[in-house]
LODREN-762966 format. One record per residue: residue in one letter; y, x, z of N, C-alpha, C in turn. Coordinates in Angstrom, 3 decimals. Example, Ala and Ser with C-alpha at 12.3 -4.5 7.8 and 13.67 -1.06 7.14 Angstrom:
<pavos>
rest_nyy_nxx_nzz_cayy_caxx_cazz_cyy_cxx_czz
a_-5.690_13.190_7.800_-4.500_12.300_7.800_-3.300_13.200_7.800
s_-2.250_12.850_7.080_-1.060_13.670_7.140_0.030_12.900_7.870
</pavos>
This chain:
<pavos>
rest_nyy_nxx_nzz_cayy_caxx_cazz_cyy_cxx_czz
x_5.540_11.389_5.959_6.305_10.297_5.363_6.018_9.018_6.127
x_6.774_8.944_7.215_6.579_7.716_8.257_6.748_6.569_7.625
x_5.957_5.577_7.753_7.251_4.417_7.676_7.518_3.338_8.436
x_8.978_3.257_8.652_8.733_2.655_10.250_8.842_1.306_10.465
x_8.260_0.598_11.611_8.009_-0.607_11.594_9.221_-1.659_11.294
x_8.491_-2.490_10.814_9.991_-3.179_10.381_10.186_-3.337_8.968
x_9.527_-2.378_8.081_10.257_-2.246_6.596_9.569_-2.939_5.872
x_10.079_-2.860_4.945_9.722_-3.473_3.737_10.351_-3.349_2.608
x_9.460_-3.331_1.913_10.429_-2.481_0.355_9.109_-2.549_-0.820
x_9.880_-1.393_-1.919_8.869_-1.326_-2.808_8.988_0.324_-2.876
x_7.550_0.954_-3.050_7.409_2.553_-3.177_6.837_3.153_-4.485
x_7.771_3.513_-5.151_6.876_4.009_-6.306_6.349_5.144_-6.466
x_6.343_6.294_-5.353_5.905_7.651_-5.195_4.887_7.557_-5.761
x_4.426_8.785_-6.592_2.983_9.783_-6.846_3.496_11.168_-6.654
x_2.892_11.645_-5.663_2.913_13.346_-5.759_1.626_14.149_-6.397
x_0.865_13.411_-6.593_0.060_14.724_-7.112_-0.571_15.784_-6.544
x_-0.413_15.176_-5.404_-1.266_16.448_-4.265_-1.733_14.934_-2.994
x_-2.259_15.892_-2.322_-3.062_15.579_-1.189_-2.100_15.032_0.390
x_-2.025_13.676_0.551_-1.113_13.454_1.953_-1.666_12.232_2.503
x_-1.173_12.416_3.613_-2.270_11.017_4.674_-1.641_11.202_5.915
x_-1.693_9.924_7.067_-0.825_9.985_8.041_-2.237_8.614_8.854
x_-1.569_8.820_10.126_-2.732_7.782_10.613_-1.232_6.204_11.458
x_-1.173_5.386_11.129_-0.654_4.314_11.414_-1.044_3.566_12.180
x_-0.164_3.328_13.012_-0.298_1.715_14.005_0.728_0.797_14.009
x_0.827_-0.427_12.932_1.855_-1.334_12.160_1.708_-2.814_12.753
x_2.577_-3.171_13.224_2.789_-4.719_13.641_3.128_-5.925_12.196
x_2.832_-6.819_11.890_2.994_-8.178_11.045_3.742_-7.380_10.296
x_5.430_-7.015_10.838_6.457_-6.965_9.814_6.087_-5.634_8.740
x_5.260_-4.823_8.831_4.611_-4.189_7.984_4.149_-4.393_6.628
x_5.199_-4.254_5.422_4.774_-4.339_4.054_5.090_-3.814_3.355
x_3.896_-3.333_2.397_4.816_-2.617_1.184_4.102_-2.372_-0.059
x_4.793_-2.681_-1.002_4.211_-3.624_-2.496_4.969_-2.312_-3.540
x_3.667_-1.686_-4.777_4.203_-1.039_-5.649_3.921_-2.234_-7.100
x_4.901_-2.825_-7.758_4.677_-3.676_-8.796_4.178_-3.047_-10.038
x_4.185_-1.873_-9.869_3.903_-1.328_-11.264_2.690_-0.142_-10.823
x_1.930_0.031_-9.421_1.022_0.674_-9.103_1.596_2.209_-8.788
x_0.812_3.319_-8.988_1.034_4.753_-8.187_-0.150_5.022_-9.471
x_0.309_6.832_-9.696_-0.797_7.528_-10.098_-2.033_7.867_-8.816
x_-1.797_8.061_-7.935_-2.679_8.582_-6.667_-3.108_7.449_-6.734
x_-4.341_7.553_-5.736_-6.121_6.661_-5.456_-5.348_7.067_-3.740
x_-5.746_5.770_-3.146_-5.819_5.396_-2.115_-6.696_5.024_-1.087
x_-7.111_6.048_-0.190_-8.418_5.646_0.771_-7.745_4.626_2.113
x_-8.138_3.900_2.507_-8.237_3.740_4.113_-9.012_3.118_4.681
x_-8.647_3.217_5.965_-9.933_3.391_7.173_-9.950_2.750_8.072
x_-10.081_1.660_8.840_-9.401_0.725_9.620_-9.905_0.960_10.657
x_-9.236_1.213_11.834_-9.670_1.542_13.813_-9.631_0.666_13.986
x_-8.185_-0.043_14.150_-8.444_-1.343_15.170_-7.796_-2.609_14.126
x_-7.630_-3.774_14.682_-6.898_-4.632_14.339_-7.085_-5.334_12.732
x_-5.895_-5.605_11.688_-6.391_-5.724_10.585_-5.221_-6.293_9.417
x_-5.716_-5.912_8.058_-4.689_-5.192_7.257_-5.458_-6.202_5.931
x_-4.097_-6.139_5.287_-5.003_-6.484_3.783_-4.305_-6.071_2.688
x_-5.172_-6.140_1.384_-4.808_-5.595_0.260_-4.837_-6.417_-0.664
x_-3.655_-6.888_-1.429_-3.340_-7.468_-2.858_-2.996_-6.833_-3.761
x_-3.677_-7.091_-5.053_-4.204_-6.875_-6.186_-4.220_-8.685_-6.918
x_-4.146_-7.410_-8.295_-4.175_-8.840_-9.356_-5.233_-9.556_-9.553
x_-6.651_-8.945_-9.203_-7.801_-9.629_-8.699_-7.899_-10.276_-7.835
x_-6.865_-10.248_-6.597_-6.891_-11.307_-5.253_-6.273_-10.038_-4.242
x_-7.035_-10.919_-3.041_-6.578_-10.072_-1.425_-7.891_-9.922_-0.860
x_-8.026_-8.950_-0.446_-8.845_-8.608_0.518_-8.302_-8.144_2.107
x_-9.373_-8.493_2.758_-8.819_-7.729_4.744_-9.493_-7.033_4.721
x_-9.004_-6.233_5.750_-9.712_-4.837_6.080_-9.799_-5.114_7.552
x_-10.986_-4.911_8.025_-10.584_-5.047_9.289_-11.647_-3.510_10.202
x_-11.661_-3.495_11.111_-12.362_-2.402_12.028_-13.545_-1.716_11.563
x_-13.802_-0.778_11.039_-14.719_-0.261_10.556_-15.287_-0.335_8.918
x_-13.894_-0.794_8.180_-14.044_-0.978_6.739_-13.710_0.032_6.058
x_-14.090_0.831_5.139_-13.300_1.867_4.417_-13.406_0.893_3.056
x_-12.426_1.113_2.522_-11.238_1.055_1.104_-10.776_2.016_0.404
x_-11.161_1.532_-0.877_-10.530_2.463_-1.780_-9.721_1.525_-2.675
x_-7.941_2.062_-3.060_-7.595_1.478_-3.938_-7.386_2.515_-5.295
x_-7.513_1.565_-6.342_-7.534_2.653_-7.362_-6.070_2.782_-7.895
x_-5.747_3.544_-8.390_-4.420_4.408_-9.486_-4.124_3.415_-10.744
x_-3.650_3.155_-10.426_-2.398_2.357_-11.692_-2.348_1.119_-11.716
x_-2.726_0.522_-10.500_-3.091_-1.123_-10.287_-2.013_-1.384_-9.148
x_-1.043_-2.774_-9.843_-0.423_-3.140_-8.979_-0.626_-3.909_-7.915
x_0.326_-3.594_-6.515_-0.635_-4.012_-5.534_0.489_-3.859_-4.701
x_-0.125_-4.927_-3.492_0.981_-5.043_-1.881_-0.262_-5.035_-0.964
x_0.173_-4.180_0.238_-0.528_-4.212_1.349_0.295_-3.916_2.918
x_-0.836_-4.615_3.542_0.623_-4.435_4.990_-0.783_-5.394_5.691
x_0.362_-5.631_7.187_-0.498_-5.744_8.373_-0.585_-7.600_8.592
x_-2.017_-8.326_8.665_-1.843_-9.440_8.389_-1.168_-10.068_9.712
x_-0.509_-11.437_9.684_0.307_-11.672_10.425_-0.287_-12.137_11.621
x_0.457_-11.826_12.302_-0.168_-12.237_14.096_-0.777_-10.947_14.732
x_-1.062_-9.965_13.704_-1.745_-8.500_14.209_-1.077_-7.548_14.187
x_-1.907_-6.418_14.260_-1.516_-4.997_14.320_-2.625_-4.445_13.962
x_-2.438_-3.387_12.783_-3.009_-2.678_11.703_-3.430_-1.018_12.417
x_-4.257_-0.584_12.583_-4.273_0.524_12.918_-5.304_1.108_11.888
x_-4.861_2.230_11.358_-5.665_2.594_10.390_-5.237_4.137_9.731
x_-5.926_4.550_9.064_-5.845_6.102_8.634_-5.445_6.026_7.063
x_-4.771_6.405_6.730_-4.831_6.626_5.080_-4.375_8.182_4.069
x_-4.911_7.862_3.188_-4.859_9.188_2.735_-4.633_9.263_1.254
x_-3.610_9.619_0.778_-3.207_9.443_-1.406_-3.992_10.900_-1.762
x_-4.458_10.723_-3.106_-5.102_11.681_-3.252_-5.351_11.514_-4.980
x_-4.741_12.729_-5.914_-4.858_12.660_-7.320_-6.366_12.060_-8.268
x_-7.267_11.941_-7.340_-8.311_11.365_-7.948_-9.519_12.631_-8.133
x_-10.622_12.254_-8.048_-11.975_12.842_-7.882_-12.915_12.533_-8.861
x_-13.380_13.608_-9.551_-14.678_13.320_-10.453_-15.615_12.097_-9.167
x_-15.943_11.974_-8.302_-16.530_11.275_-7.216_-16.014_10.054_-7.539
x_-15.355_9.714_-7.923_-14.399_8.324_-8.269_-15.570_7.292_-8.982
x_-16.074_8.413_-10.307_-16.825_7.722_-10.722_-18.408_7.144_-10.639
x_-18.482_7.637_-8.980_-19.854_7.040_-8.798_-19.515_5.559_-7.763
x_-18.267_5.082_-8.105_-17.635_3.900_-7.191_-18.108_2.801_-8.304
x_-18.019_1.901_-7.669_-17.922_0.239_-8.270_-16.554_0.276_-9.230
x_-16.127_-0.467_-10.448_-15.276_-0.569_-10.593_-14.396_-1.836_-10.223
x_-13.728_-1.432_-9.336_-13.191_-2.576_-8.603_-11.341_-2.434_-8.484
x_-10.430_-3.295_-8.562_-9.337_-2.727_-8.050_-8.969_-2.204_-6.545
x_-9.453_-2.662_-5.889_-9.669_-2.470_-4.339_-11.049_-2.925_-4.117
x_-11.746_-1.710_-3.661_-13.148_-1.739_-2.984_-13.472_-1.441_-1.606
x_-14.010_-2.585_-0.947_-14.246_-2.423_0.324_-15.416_-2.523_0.579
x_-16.037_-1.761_1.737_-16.913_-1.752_2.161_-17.295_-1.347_3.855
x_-18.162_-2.448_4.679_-17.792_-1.475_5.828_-19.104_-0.594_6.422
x_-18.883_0.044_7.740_-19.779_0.683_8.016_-20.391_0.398_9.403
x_-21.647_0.156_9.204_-22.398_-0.717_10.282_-22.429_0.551_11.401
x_-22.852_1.419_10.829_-23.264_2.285_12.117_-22.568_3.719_12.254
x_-22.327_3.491_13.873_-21.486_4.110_14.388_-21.472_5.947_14.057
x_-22.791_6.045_14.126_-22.394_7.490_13.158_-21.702_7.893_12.148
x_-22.092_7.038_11.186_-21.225_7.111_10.047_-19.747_6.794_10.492
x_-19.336_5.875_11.284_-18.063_5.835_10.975_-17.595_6.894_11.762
x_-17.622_7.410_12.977_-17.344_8.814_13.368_-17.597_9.764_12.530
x_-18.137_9.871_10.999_-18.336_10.522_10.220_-17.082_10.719_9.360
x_-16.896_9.137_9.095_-15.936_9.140_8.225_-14.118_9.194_8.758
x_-14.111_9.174_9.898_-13.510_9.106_10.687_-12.593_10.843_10.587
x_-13.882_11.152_11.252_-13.739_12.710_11.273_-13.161_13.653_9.919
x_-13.950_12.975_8.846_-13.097_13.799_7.904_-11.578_13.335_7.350
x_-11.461_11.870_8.035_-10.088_11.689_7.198_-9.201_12.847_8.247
x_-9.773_13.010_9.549_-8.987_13.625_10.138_-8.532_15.029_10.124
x_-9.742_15.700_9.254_-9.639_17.039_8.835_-8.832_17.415_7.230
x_-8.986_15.972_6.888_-7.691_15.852_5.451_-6.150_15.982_6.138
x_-6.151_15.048_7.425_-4.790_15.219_7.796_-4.623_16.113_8.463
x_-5.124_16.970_8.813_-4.399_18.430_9.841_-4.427_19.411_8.565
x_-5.267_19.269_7.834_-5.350_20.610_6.712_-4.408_20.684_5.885
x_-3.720_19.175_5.161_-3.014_18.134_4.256_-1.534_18.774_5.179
x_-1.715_19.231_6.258_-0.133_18.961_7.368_-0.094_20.772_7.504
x_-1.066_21.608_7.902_-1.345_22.641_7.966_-0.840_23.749_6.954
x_-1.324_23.139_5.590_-1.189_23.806_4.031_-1.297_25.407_4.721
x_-2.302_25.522_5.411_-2.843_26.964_5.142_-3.135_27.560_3.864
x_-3.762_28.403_3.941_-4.327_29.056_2.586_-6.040_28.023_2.271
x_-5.931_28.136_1.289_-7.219_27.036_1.071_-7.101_25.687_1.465
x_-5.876_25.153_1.709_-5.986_23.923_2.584_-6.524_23.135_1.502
x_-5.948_22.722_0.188_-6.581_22.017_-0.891_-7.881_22.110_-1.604
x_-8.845_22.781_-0.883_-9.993_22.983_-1.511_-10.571_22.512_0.102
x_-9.996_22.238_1.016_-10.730_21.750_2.239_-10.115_20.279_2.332
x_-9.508_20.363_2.053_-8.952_18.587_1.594_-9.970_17.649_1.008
x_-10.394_18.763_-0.387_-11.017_17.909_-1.596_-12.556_17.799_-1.035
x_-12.749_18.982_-0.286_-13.994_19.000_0.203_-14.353_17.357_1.005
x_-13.805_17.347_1.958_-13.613_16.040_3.340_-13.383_14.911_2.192
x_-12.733_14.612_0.849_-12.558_13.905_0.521_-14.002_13.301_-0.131
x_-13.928_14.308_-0.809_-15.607_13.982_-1.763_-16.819_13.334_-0.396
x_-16.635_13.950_0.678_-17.409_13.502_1.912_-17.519_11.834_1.955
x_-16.029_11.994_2.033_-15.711_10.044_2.456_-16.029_9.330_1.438
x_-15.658_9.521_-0.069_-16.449_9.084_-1.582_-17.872_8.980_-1.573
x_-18.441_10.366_-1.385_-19.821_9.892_-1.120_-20.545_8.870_-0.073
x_-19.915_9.249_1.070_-20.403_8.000_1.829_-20.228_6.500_1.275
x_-19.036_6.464_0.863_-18.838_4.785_0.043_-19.779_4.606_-0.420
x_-19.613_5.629_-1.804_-20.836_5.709_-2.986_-22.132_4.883_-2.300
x_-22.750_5.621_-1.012_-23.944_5.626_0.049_-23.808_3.826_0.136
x_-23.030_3.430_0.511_-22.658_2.641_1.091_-22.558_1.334_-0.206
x_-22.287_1.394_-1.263_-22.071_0.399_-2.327_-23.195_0.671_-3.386
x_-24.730_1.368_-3.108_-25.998_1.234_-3.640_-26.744_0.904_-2.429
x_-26.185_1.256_-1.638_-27.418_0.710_-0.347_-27.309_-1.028_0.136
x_-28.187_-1.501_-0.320_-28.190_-3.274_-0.112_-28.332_-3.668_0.940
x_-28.787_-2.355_2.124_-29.437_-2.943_3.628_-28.986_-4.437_4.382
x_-29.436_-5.056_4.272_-28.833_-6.028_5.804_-28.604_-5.118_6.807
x_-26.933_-5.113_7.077_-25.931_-4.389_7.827_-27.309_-4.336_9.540
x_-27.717_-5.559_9.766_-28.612_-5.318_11.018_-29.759_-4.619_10.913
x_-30.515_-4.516_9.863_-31.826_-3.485_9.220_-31.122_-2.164_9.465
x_-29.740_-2.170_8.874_-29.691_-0.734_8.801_-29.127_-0.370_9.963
x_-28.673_-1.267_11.438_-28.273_-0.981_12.536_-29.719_-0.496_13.530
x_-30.714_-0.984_13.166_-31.939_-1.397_13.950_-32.585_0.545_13.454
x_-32.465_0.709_12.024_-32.862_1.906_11.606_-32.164_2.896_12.294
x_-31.031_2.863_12.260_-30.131_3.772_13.071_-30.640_4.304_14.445
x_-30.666_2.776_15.108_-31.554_2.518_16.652_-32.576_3.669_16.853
x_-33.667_3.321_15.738_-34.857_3.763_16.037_-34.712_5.271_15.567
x_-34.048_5.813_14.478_-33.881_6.880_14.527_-33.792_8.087_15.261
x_-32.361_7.131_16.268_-32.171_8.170_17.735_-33.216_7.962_18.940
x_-34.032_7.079_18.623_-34.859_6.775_19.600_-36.394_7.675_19.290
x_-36.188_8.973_18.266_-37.694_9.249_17.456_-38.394_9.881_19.036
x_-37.666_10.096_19.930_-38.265_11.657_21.383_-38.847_10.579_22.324
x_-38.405_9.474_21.984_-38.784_8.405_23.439_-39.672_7.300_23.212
x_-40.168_6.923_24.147_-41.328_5.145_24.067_-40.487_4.372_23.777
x_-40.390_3.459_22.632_-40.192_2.500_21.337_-40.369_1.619_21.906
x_-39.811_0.506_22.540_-40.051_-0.844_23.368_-39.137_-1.697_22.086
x_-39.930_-2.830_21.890_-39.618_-4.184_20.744_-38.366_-4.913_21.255
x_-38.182_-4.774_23.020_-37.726_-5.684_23.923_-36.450_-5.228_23.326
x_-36.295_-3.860_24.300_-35.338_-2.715_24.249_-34.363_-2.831_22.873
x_-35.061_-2.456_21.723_-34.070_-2.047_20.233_-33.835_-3.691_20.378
x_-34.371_-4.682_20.588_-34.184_-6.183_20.240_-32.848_-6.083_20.478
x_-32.733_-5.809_21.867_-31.835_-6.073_22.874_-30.204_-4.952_22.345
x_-30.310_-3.911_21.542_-29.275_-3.481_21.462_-28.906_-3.603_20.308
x_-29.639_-4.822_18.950_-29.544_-4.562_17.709_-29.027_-6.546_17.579
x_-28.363_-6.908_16.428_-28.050_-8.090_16.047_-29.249_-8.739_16.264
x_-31.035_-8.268_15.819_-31.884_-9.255_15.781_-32.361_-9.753_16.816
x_-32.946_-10.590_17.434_-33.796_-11.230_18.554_-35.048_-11.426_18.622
x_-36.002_-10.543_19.315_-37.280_-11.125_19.115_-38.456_-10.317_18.477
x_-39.381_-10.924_17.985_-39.970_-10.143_17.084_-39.783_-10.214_15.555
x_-38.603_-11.552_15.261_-38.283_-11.567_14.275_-37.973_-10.447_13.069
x_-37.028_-9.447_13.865_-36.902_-8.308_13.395_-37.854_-7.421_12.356
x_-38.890_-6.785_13.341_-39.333_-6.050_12.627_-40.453_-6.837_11.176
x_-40.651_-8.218_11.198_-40.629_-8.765_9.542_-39.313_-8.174_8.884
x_-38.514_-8.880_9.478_-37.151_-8.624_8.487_-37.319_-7.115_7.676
x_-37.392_-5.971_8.512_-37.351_-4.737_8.686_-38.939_-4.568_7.368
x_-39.725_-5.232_7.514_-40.880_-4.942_6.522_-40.167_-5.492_5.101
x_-39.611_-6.927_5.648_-39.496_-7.338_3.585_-38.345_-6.625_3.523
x_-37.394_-5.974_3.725_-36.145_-5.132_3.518_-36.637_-3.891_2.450
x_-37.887_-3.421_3.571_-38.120_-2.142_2.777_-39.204_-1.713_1.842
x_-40.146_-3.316_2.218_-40.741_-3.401_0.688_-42.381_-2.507_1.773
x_-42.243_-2.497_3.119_-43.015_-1.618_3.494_-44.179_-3.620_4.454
x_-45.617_-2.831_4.707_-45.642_-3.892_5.922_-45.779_-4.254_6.915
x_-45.446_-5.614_7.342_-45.198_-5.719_8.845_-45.727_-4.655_10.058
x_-44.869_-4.329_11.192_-45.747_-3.608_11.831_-46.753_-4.212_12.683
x_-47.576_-3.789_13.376_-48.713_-4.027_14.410_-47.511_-3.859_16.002
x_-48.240_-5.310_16.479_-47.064_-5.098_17.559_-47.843_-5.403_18.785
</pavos>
């Protein structure tokens, strides 16, 4: 269900099943349901940047944010002006997983590190070939990848990290086989210095290291 650049309208579809398409939308990109959708709405933002209105306000989405909008809340979203929206999305009847979310009308959250978002990435992409596929089992491999991307939110909206703590953790993670230089992670992480690894002690409640 394309929709092609240029439009604008109002959509009141709910199907009740599982569908998702991956988009790349210029400014003139909009489209507003006044009375909301039964389906829950994920997306995923690659490049560029997008936003979402709700009767609570607007939010942007921009590169590496996942979003969830919820079911029965009216709402307009489209590509903010001067840009281009590239992004993944996916409607989906709703998930016991739903309820380990914030209650929010549109919840965003993004993802600092690059694993994860090749994580999350990956499964919207296995919703859309399976979602397009409708093999046998495709809807129980749908729901599977879906609950994936829920939980990660979930992960993602109890975890308080300073987005750079939890970039620096990441760091050192992949770094467990090799010599640990202060200079080095400094140098590929937001912090500078030796500042860091304080930060990294009062974050986790652990203390400072010996340096």
């Amino acid at each position: 269900m394309q929709t092609p650049d240029g439009w604008e309208g109002i959509s009141l579809e709910s199907t009740g099943t599982i569908f998702g398409d991956h988009f790349d939308q210029d400014d003139a990109y909009r489209l507003r349901r006044p009375h909301g959708m039964q389906d829950w709405l994920l997306v995923y933002t690659l490049h560029g940047e997008g936003y979402v209105r709700t009767p609570a306000g607007e939010k942007r989405c921009g590169p590496g944010q996942l979003g969830l909008l919820q079911a029965n809340i009216a709402h307009e979203y489209g590509t903010v002006q001067g840009k281009r929206w590239n992004f993944l999305w996916i409607h989906y009847p709703g998930l016991p997983e739903n309820r380990m979310l914030r209650h929010e009308e549109f919840l965003i959250e993004t993802l600092p590190d690059e694993r994860v978002r090749r994580r999350v990435e990956l499964a919207f992409r296995k919703v859309l070939q399976d979602s397009l596929d409708r093999l046998e089992l495709w809807e129980a491999l749908c729901e599977n990848a879906l609950r994936e991307i829920l939980l990660l939110l979930a992960q993602r909206t109890h975890k308080r990290l300073d987005p750079r703590v939890e970039q620096t953790l990441g760091l050192l993670s992949r770094s467990l086989k090799e010599d640990i230089r202060i200079d080095a992670i400094s140098e590929r992480s937001e912090y500078r210095g030796q500042g860091w690894p304080t930060c990294l002690s009062k974050k986790r409640g652990t203390p400072s290291w010996s340096i």
